[in-house]
C-alpha positions in Angstrom: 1.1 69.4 -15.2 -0.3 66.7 -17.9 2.8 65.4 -19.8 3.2 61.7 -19.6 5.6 59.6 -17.5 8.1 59.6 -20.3 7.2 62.7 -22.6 10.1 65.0 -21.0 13.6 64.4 -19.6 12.8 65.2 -15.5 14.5 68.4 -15.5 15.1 70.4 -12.7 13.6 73.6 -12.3 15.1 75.3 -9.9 13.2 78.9 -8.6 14.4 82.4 -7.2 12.2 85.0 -5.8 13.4 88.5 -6.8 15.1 90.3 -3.8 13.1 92.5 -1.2 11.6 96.1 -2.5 10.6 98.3 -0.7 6.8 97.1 -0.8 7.4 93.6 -0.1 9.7 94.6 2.9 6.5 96.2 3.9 4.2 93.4 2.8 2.3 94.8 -0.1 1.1 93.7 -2.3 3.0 94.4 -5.4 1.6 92.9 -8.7 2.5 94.7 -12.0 4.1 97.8 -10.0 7.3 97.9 -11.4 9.8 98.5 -7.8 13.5 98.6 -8.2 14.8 96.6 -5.7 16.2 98.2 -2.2 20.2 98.5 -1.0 18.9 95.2 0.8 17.2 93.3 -2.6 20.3 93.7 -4.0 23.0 92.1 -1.1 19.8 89.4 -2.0 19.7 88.7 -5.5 24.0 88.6 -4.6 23.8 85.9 -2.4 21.3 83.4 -4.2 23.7 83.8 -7.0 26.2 82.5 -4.4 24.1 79.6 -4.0 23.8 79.1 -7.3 27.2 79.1 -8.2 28.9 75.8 -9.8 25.5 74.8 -10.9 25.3 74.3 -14.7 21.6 75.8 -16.4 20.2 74.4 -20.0 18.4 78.1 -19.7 17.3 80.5 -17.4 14.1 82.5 -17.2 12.7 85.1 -15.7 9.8 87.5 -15.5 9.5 91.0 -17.1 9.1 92.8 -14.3 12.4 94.7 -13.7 12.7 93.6 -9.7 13.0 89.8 -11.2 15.5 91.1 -14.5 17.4 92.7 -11.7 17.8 90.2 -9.3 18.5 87.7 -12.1 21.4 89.7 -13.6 22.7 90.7 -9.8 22.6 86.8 -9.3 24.9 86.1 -12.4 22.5 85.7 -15.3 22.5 89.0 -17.4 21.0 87.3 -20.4 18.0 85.5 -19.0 15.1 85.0 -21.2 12.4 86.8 -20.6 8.7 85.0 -20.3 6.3 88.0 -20.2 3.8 85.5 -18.6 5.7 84.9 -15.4 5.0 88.0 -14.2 3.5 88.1 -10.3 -0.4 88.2 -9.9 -2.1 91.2 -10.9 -3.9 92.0 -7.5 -6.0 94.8 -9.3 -7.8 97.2 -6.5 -6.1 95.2 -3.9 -2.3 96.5 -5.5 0.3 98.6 -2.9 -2.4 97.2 0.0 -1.4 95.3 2.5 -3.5 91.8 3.3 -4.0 92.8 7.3 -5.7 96.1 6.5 -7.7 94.0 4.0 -8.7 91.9 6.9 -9.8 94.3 9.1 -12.6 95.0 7.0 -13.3 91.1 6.3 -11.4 89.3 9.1 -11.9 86.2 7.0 -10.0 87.1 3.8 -7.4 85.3 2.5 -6.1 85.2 -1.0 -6.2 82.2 -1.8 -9.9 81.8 -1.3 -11.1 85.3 -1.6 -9.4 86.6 -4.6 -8.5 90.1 -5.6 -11.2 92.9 -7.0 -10.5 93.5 -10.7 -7.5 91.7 -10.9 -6.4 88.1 -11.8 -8.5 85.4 -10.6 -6.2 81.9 -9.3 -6.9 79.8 -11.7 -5.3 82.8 -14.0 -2.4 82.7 -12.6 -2.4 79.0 -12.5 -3.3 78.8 -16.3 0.0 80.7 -16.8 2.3 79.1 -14.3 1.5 75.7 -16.4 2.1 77.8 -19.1 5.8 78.1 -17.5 6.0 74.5 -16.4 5.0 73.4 -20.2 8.0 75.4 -21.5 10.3 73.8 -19.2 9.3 69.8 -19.9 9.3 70.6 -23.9 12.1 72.9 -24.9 15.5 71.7 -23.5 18.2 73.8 -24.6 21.1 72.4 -26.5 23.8 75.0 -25.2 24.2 75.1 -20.9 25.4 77.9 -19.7 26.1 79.3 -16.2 26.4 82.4 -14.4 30.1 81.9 -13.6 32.0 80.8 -16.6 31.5 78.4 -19.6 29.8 75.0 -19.4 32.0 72.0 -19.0 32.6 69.7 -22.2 31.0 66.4 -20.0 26.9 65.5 -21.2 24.7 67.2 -18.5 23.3 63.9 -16.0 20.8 66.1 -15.7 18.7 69.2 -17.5 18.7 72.4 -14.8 16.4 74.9 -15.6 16.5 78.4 -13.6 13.1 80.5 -13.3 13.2 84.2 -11.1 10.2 85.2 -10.4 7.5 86.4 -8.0 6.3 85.1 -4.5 2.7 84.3 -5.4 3.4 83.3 -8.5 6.2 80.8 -7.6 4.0 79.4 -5.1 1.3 78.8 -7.6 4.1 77.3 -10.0 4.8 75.0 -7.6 1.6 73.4 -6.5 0.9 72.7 -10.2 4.8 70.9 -10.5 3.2 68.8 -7.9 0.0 68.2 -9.7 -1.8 69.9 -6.9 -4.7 73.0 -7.4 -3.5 76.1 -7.4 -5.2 76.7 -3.9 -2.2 74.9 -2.2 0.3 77.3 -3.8 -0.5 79.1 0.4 1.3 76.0 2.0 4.7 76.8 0.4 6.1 80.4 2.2 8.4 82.0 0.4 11.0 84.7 1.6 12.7 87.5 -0.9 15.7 86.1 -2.5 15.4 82.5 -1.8 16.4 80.1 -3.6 14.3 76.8 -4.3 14.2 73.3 -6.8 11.2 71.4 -7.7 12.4 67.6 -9.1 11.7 64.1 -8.9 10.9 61.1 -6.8 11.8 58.5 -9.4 8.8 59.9 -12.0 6.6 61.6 -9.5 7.3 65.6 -9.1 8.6 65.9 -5.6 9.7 69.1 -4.0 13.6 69.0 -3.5 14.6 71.9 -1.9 12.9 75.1 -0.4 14.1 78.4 1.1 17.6 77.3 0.6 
């Protein structure tokens, strides 16, 4: 993230992975396979909506990939927008695997250092999630909206913006809100369904809620 200090009004960009599938209940990797989400994903994508309930958004976004349109419309936001470069990393050969059987051919691999074959390198995916964090600190919407009713007549104190998305991706996207490389996306876990906010200490990004 490059803007200045003073270039953008410190939204809040609040995050939601999409609700479990049946690959990431299994922990595949699942790229630009596009799952429907299980009975489970969708008690999910229910719930974070719960959470986000009351909370007033400028806009909401969310990925292409019909597991993230789902869980956004199950969580109360039928009209999202729809950013076609938030979708999750292409893993390429390394799709529907799972990272421990990738291991026991190279107990040293990791994703975040090793890559994927034929697939999205990091800084790719990095390249796009500042793509994301771009859209968020220049384009503030004029008309809030929520997922449970009208927005009140009172001035927002404060710009939310709503992005549901993917678990490597988010990750990613969050390292860069902090100005970090792309590489520390692996210290910020991220279950199915959970709900997240990056924000502000003062005018430095700060991470202000996780795995809510």
């Amino acid at each position: 993230m490059t803007e200045a200090a003073d270039a953008h009004d410190f939204p809040k960009l609040w995050l939601v992975r999409h609700g479990e599938t049946e690959w990431s209940k299994n922990h595949r990797y699942t790229g630009l396979t596009d799952l429907e989400l299980t009975d489970n994903g969708v008690q999910q994508a229910v719930a974070a909506g719960r959470k986000l309930s009351g909370i007033i958004f400028s806009s909401v976004l969310t990925s292409p990939l019909k597991r993230a349109q789902r869980t956004a419309e199950l969580a109360g936001f039928p009209d999202a927008e729809v950013v076609p470069y938030a979708h999750e990393w292409d893993y390429g050969d390394y799709e529907g695997q799972r990272s421990v059987d990738i291991r026991k051919k190279d107990p040293s691999y990791l994703i975040w250092t090793h890559g994927v074959v034929r697939g999205e390198t990091l800084q790719q995916v990095s390249d796009r999630a500042d793509h994301v964090i771009a859209k968020v600190l220049d384009t503030p919407d004029a008309a809030p909206f929520s997922g449970s009713g009208p927005a009140p007549a009172a001035p927002l104190t404060q710009r939310n913006v709503l992005l549901v998305a993917h678990g490597h991706f988010l990750r990613v996207l969050a390292a860069r809100w902090l100005q970090l490389e792309p590489i520390e996306g692996r210290r910020f876990v991220l279950e199915t369904a959970a709900v997240c906010n990056l924000g502000w200490d003062k005018k430095t990004p700060a991470v202000t809620g996780w795995n809510i």
